[in-house]
Steps between C-alpha positions, in 0.01 A plus 500: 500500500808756604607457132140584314513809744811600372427451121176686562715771643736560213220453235333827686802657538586401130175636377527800724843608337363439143187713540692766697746538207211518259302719680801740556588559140180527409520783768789601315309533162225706628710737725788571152326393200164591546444807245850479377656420144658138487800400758748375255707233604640357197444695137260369317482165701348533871326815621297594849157609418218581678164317466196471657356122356130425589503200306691161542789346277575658187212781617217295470163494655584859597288671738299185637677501860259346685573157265833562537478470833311250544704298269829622651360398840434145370800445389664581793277259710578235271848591525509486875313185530745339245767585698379392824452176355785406340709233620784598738830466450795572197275362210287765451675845676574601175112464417441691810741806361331505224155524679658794736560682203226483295291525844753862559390609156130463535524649875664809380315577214157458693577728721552752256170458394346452804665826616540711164233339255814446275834289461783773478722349240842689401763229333477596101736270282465727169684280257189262447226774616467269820201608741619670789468228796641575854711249776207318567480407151845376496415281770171319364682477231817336589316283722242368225817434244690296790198352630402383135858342479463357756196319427629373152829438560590468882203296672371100421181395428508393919552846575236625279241299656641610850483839344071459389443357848251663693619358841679694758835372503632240765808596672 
């Protein structure tokens, strides 16, 4: 039991740090971008630009918050369960970082619209006319693409059906 306590611990703190560093540059974005020309960072490659995104990924179903929301908030449930559920030990910790940062990502950008009725987005890659996204972004992001790995590559059929369990896990 002293070990689940711990691992809960650092998965908090974990998730703590990663929504604290989104939060704060997104802090950073309203407070010196917000009404200003483009930050440039690299010419003609990666720019800081402030935007204020009601929509989802890619801008869509902008200005429907309430769905949003409630879609965000499912996720995150799910999420959570999942990750209370998974079987302890080394087999699937890279499963749960995965989870902590998609789970980061969701957090953060639901409590910009909870608290702003917008995402604030700033990260502009202008080579390929890229949307502007934000850190939690990043995170959901990187965390799908490894998780997805993952999945295909790193985990057996066993695991899988471990994985679609709906049990609580048995320590």
């Amino acid at each position: 039991m002293k070990i689940q306590k711990q691992h809960l611990f650092l998965s908090i703190f974990a998730l703590c740090s990663l929504l604290l560093a989104d939060q704060y540059t997104k802090l950073l974005a309203i407070t010196h971008l917000k009404g200003q020309p483009s930050f440039v960072i690299i010419n003609r490659v990666l720019e800081f630009s402030y935007l204020e995104n009601t929509g989802a990924a890619f801008s869509s179903f902008r200005g429907r918050q309430p769905l949003l929301i409630g879609l965000t908030t499912l996720v995150i449930l799910l999420l959570i369960w999942k990750y209370l559920t998974l079987p302890g030990g080394k087999r699937f910790f890279p499963m749960r970082l995965c989870m902590l940062f998609i789970l980061s990502g969701a957090v953060g950008n639901l409590i910009d619209r909870v608290n702003r009725n917008y995402v604030v987005d700033f990260i502009y890659f202008v080579p390929i006319d890229f949307p502007k996204f934000n850190v939690a972004d990043i995170y959901i992001t990187v965390g799908v693409a490894v998780l997805a790995f993952l999945l295909f590559f790193h985990y057996s059929d066993e695991d899988m059906e471990t994985l679609l369990s709906v049990r609580m896990r048995q320590n």
